[in-house]
N, C-alpha and C positions, 0 to 999 in steps of 0.2 A: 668781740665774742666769736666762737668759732662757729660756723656751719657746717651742721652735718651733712648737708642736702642744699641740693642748688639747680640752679641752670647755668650752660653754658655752651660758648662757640667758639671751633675750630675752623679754621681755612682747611678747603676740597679742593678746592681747584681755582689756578686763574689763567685766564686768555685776556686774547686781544681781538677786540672787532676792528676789522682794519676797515671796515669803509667811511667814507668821509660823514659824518654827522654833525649840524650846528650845536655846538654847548649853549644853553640858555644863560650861564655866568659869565664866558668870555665873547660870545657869539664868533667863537672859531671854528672851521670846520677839521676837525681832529677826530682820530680815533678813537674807543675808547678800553678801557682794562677792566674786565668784569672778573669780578670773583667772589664765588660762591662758600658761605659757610655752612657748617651744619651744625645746628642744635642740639643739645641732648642731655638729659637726668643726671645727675651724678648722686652719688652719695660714699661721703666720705673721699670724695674726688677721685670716686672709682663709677665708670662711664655706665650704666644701667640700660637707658633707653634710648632711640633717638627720636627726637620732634620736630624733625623737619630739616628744611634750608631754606636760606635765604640769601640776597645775589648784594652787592654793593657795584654800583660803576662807577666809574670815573674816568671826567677828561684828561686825556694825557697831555692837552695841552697844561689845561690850570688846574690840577690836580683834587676839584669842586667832584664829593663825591656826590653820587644820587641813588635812591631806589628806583627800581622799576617806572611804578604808576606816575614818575617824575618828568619820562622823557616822553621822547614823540612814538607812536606806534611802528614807525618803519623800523625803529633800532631794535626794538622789544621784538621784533619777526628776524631783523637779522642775529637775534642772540638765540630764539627759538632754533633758526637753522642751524646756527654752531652747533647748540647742543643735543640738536637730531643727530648730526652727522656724527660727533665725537661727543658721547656723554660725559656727563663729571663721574666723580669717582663715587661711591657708594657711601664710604663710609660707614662700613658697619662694625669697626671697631668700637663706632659711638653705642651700639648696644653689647657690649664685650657682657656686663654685669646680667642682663636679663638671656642673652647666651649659653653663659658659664653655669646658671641654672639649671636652666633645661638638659646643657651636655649633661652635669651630673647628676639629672635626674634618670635623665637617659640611660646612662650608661651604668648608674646602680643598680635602674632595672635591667639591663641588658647581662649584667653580670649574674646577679641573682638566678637568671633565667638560664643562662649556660651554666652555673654551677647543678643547678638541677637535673637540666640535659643531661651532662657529666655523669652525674652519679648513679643517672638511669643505666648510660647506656655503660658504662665501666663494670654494673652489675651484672649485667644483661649478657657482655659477651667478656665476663672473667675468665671464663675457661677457652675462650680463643681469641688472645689477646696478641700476638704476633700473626695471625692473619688479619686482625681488624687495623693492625699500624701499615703493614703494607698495603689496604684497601685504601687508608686516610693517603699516602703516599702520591696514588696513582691518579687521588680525585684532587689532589692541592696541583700537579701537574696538568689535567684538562684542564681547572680553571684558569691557570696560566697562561694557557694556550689558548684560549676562550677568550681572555680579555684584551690579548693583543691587539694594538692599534691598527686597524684599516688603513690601505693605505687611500687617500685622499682619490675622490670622483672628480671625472672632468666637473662635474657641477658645482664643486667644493672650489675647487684653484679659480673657478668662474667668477662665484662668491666672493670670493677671496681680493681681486682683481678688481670689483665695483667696490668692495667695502674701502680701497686705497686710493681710491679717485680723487681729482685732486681739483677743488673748484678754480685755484686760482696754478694752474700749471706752469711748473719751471723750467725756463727755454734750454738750460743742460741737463737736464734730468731726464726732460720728456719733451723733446723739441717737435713732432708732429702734433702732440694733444696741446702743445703750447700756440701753434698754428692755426690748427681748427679754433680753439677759443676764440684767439683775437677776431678769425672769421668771421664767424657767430655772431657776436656781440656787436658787430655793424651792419647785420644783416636781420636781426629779428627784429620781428613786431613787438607793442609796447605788452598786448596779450600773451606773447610769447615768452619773455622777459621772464628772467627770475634766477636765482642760482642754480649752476649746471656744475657739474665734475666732470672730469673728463680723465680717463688713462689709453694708453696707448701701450698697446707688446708687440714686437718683433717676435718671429720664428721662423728663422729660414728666409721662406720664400711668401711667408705667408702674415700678414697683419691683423692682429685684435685690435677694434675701437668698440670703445665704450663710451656714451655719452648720458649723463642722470640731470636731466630737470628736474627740481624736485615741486615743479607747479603741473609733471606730469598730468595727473587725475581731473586737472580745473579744464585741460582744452579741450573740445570736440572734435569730434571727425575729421574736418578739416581745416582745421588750426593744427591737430598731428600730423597728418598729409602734408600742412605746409612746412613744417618746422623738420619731418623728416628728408622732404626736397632742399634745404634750406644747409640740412647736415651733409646729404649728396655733393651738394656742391661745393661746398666748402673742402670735402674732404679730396676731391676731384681736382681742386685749385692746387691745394698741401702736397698731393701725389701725383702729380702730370708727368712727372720725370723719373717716377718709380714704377715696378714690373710689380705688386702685389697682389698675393689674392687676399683680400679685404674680408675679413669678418667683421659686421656693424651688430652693436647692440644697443639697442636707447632704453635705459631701465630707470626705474624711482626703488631704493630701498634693496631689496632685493625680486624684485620681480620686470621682467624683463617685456616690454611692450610692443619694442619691434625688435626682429632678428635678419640679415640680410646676408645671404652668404654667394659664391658664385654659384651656386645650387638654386637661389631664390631667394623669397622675403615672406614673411610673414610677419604677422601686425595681430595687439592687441589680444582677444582671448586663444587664440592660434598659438600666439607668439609665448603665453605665458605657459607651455607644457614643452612648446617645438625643442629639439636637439640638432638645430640648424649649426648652432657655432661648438658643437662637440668637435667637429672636424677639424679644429681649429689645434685642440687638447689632442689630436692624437699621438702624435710622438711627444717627447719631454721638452716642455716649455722653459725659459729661463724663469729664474723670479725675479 
């Protein structure tokens, strides 16, 4: 019998949690491959709505898949953080049909509305009608000129710069943010602990560090005091034998916690307005 209507799902996206997790089916500690589908209406197997998503894992070892509510809480946090960091895709082709509605409701009335316009104003200035095309002329040129793209703020390439961080840093890629890491990670406390990104730029004569805990907001006052001494030295160990001026930033997300430049430091509510590491942006950066 045919179906005019139904539900159905599509694969969004899949990754890999790389960190070592026991599988309850092989009791191997293996990776594992998550990927997300998305739900959605059809009718006539033309995609309407969508209703959601939902995630499948599975070990790469024994390829035993699982939901969510299946595994241990640690893995369900490290999938949260993947997809903090790097969301799945949206998938809004899954509402193409309740879309394609609205566009053409939209745009019948939109039409309607300019044909009216139209006829007002075509009556209106009939007798001066080669001044009114060069007036339309001169106003489709501002806006042109009006919409041109900005060109990108020290604050933007900043942005830009922590959204590419890189928890698990590649030693030819990025071989000081690869340095600092290993540092790190044999130097914090169990409080401290958590996933960190980390990028690193060259300029010149001059160095950007970036480093993002993302358990930022859980420490106190001095548990970031310690964890920013903790960065000092690490970063001090990596550069002993280099001449840079150091710009440090420790941020979660896009806001920025502590900023340290050879100007000074600031920390915290300070830190989240300062323009300490602009200096950094002043002449043209690589990408």
């Amino acid at each position: 019998m045919l179906l005019f209507f139904g539900t159905r799902s599509t694969e969004l996206d899949t990754r890999i949690i790389r960190k070592n997790f026991s599988c309850p089916y092989c009791n191997t500690e293996n990776s594992y491959r998550v990927t997300t589908y998305g739900t959605y209406l059809h009718v006539l197997f033309i995609p309407i709505i969508t209703l959601g998503k939902k995630y499948i894992i599975e070990c790469e070892h024994c390829k035993k898949t699982y939901h969510k509510n299946e595994l241990p809480d640690s893995l369900d946090i490290a999938i949260k953080n993947s997809y903090e960091r790097i969301p799945p895709k949206k998938g809004l082709w899954q509402s193409f049909g309740c879309l394609s509605i609205v566009s053409l409701f939209l745009f019948s009335f939109l039409l309607s509305l300019f044909i009216w316009i139209f006829a007002v104003v075509a009556d209106f200035f009939n007798s001066d009608s080669s001044n009114n095309n060069e007036s339309v002329k001169k106003d489709e040129i501002t806006t042109v000129v009006n919409l041109s793209k900005p060109k990108p703020t020290w604050n933007d390439k900043l942005k830009e710069k922590m959204y590419v961080a890189d928890f698990f840093p590649d030693i030819e890629k990025d071989p000081i943010a690869y340095g600092i890491y290993n540092c790190l990670e044999s130097h914090l406390s169990h409080s401290e602990k958590g996933d960190i990104s980390y990028k690193t730029t060259v300029n010149d004569n001059k160095i950007l560090i970036l480093v993002g805990p993302l358990n930022m907001k859980k420490l106190n006052e001095r548990q970031k005091d310690s964890l920013y001494s903790k960065i000092d030295r690490c970063i001090d160990n990596i550069l002993k034998f280099k001449s840079y001026e150091r710009y440090i930033g420790v941020f979660k997300g896009s806001t920025l916690f502590m900023q340290k430049t050879p100007k000074g430091i600031v920390k915290d509510s300070t830190a989240y307005k300062s323009e300490l590491l602009k200096a950094f942006f002043v002449s043209n950066t690589p990408d």
